[in-house]
C-alpha positions as CSV (number, residue, x, y, z in Angstrom):
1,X,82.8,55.0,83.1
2,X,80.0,54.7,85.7
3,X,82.2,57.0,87.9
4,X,83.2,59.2,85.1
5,X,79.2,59.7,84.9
6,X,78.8,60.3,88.4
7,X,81.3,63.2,88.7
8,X,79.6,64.8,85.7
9,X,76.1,64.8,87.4
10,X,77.6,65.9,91.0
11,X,79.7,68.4,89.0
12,X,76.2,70.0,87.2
13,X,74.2,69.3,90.7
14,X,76.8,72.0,92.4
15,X,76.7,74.2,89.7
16,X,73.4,74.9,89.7
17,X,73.0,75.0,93.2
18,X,75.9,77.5,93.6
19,X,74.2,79.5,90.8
20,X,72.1,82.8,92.1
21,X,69.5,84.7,90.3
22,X,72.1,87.1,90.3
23,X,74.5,85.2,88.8
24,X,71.7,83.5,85.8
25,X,70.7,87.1,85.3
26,X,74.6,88.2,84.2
27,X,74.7,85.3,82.4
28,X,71.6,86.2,80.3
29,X,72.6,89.6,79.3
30,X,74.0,89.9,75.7
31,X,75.0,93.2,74.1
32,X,73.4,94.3,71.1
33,X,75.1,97.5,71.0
34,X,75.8,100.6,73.1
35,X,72.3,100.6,74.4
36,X,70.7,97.9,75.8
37,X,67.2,98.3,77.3
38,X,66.6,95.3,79.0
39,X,63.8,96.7,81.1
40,X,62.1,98.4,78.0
41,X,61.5,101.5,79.4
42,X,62.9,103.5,76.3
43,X,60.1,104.4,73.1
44,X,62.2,104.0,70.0
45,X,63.1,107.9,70.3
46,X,64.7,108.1,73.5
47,X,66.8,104.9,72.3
48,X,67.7,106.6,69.2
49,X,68.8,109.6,70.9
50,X,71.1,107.5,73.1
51,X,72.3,105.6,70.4
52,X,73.6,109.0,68.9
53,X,75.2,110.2,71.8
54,X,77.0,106.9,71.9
55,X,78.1,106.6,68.9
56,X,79.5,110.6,68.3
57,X,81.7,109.9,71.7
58,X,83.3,106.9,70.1
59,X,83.7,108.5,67.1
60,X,85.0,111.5,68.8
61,X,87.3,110.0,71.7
62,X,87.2,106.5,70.9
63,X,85.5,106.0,74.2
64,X,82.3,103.7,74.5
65,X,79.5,104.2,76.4
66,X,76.8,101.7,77.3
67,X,73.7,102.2,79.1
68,X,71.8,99.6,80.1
69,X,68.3,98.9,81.7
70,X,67.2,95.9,83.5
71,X,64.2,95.2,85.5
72,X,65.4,93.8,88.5
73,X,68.8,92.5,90.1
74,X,67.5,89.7,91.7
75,X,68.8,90.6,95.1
76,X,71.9,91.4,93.9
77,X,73.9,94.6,94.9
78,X,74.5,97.2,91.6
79,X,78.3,98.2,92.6
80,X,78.8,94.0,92.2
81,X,76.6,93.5,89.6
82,X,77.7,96.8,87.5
83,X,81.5,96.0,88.0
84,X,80.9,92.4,86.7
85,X,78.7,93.4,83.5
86,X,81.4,96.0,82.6
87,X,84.2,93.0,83.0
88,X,82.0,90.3,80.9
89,X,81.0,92.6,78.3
90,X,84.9,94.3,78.1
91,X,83.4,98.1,77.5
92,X,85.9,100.6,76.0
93,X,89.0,100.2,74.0
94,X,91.3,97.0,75.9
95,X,94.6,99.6,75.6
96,X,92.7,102.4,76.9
97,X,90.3,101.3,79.2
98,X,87.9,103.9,78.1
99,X,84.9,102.4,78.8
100,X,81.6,104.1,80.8
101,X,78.5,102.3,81.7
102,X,75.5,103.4,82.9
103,X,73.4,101.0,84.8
104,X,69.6,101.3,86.1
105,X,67.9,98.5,88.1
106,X,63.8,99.8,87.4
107,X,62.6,97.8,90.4
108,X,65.5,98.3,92.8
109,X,65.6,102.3,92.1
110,X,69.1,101.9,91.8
111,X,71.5,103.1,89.4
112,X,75.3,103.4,88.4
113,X,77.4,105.1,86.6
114,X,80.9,102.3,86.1
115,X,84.0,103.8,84.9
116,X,86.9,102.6,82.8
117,X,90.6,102.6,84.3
118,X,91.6,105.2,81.9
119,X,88.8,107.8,82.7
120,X,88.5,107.6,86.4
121,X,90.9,110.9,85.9
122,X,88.7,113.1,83.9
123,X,84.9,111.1,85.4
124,X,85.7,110.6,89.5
125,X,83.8,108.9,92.1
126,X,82.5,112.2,93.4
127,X,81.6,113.9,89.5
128,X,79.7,110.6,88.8
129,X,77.9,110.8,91.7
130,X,76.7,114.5,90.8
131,X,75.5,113.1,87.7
132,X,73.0,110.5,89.5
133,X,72.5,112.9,91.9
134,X,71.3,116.4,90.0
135,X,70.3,115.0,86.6
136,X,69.3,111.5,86.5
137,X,67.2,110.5,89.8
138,X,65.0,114.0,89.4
139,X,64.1,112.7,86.3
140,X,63.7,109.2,87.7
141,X,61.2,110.5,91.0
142,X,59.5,112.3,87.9
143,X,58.9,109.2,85.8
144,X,60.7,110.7,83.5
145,X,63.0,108.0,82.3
146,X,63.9,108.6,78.8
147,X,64.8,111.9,79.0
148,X,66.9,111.1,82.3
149,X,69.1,109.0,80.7
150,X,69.7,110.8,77.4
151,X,70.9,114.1,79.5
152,X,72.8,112.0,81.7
153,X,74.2,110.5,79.0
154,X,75.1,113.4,77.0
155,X,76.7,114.8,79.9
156,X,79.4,112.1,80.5
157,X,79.9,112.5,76.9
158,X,80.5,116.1,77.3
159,X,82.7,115.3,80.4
160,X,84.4,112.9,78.6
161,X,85.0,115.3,75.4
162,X,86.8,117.5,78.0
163,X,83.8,120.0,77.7
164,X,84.6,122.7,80.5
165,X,81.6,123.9,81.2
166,X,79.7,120.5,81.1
167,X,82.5,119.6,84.0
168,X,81.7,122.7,85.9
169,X,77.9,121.7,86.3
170,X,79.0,118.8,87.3
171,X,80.9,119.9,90.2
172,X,78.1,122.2,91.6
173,X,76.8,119.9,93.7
174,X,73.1,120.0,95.1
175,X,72.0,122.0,98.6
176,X,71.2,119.4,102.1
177,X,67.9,119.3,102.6
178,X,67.1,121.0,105.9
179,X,66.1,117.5,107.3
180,X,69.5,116.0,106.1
181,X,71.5,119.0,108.0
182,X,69.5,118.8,110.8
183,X,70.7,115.5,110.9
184,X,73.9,115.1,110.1
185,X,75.1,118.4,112.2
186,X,73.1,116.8,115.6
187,X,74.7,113.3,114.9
188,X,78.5,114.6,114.3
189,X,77.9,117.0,117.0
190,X,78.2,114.0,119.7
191,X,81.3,113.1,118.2
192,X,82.6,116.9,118.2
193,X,81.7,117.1,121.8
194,X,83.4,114.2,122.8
195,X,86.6,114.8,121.1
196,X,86.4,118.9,122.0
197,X,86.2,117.4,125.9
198,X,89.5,115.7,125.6
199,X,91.0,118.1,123.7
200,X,90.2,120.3,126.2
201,X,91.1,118.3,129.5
202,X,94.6,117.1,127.7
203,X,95.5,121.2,127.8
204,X,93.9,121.2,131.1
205,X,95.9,118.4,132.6
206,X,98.8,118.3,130.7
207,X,98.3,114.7,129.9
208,X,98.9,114.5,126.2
209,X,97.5,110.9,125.5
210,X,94.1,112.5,125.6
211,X,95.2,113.5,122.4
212,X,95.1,109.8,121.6
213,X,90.7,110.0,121.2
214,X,90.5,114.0,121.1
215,X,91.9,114.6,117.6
216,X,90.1,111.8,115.8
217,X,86.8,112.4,117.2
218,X,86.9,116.4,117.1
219,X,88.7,116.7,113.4
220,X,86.3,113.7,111.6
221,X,83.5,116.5,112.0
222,X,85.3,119.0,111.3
223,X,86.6,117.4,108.2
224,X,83.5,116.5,106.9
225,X,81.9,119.9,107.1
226,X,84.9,121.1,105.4
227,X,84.6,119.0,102.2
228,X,80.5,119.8,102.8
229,X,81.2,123.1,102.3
230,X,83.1,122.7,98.9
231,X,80.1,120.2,97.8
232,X,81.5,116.9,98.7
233,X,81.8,114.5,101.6
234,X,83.7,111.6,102.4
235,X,82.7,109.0,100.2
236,X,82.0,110.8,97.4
237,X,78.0,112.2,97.8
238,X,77.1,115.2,97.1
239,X,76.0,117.1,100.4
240,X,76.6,120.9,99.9
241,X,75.7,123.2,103.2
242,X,77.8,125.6,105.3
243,X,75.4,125.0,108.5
244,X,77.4,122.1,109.9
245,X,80.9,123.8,110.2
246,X,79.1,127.2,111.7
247,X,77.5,125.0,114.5
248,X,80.1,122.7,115.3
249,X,82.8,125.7,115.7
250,X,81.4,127.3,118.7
251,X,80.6,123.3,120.5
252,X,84.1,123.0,119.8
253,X,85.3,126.4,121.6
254,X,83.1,125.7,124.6
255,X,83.5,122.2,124.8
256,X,87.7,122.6,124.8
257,X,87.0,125.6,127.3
258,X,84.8,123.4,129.6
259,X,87.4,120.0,129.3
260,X,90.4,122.8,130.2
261,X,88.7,123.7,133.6
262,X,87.9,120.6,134.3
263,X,91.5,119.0,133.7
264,X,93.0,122.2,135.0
265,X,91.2,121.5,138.5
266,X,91.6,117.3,138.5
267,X,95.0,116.6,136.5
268,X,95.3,114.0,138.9
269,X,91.7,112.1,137.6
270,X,93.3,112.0,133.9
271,X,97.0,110.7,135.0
272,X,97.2,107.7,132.4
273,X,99.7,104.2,132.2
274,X,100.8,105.2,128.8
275,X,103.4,107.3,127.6
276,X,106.9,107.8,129.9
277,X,107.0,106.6,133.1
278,X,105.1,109.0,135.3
279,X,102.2,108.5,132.6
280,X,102.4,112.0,131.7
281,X,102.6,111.7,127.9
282,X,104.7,110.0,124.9
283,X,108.3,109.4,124.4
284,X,109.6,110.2,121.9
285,X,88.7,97.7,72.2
286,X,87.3,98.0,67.9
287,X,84.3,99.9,67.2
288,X,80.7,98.7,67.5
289,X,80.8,96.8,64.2
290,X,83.9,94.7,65.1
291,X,81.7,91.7,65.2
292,X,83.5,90.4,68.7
293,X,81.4,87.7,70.8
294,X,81.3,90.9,73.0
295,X,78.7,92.5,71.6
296,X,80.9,95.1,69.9
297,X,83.3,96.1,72.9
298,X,86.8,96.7,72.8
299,X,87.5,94.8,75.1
300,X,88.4,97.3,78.5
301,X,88.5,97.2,81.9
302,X,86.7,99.1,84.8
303,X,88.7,99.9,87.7
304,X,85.6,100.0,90.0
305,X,85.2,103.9,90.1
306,X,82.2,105.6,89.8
307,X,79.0,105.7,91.6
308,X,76.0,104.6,92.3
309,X,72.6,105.5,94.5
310,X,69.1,105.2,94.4
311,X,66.3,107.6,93.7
């Protein structure tokens, strides 16, 4: 019995040590319905209006959207956090996985947009992040919080609806600033360089294994001010310029023409171990009056697409 009494108390001692503001936050959040504003940043208007955008998508497509505000994350990181609330809460339908949440942390100047399984198709990493990125932290740097989310909202619905022309605005993606192509074209041009000066004394030398660092270090810039130019980068971001690709294309010529006369003159400086022998190369869910314990969900699933940034 005694012992019985003492697991109990060691059990509830761990817990609550293990327990994070992070974690008692998660556990305090309830749904009351799609919109849940937590931080009460939203007059009675703005709350309405996002009501009605939430409930004529459901109605619509049977998709649910929830957007909720909370003050502060308590240190924790909003890609976690969003992913987790989405789970707990089960938003959109649980055989369609339709669900879309839209998160803002006030204090952290964070926010996410956490998509369903079934509309990372039709609402992508890299749309989602246009939508944080051109409508909802202008409005945010602006104070304008309210009206941020109801547009932001209304545009995932849109998306969501299939609405062509609301998908095209979202794929314009917004121009670098000067500083940020400035930048990002001086920091991949190190790499560029690098990678050109192998390319170049591999030709030079004949030794092919150059290859090995040349291609990876001269095609990641090259790459990325590809998808720049089409709006995109990497992960997702909007970054829009054409600067990058015009300056690195000219490094690349004279750095490949530099590396070829120096390999041409020293092949014997860049004979390697790999390769053949002489080292000369390679051989070959229910509505929102269902009345569930979750707050109204249909029980779906997020995937962990979307996005999320800070404004």
């Amino acid at each position: 019995m005694l012992l019985g009494i003492a697991l109990a108390l060691a059990a509830s001692a761990m817990h609550g040590i293990a327990a994070t503001p992070f974690d008692e936050l998660l556990g305090r959040l309830t749904p009351s319905g799609p919109i849940n504003d937590f931080a009460g940043i939203l007059p009675p208007a703005d709350r309405q209006a996002l009501l009605d955008v939430a409930t004529a998508l459901e109605k619509d497509t049977t998709a649910q959207l929830a957007v909720v505000t909370v003050r502060s994350l308590e240190g924790g990181n909003i890609d976690d956090f969003a992913g987790k609330l989405f789970a707990k809460w089960g938003i959109g339908q649980k055989d369609k996985n339709n669900g879309v949440l839209l998160l803002v942390a006030m204090d952290d100047r964070a926010a996410r947009i956490e998509v369903g399984y079934g509309l990372e198709g039709v609402l992508p990493d890299a749309r989602a992040g246009r939508l944080l990125e051109n409508t909802l932290f202008p409005a945010f740097r602006e104070n304008r919080h309210g009206p941020g989310l109801i547009e932001t909202a209304k545009q995932v619905a849109a998306i969501v609806r299939g609405d062509k022309a609301a998908i095209a605005a979202a794929e314009r993606a917004l121009s670098a600033k000067p500083r940020e192509v400035i930048v990002m074209t001086l920091f991949l041009s190190i790499f560029l360089a690098v990678g050109a000066f192998f390319i170049g004394t591999s030709l030079g030398s004949r030794q092919w294994y150059l290859l090995i660092w040349g291609i990876p270090f001269g095609g990641f810039p090259i790459l990325f001010d590809t998808l720049a130019m089409r709006g995109t980068t990497l992960n997702g971001a909007p970054f829009s310029s054409s600067v990058p690709l015009f300056v690195h294309i000219p490094i690349a010529i004279l750095v490949i023409a530099l590396g070829y006369r120096v390999g041409k003159r020293n092949p014997d400086k860049f004979k390697g171990t790999g390769g053949r022998s002489g080292g000369r190369g390679w051989s070959s869910g229910g509505g929102w009056s269902s009345g569930r314990s979750s707050g109204g969900f249909g029980g779906g699933r997020s995937g962990g697409g979307g996005a999320s940034g800070r404004w």
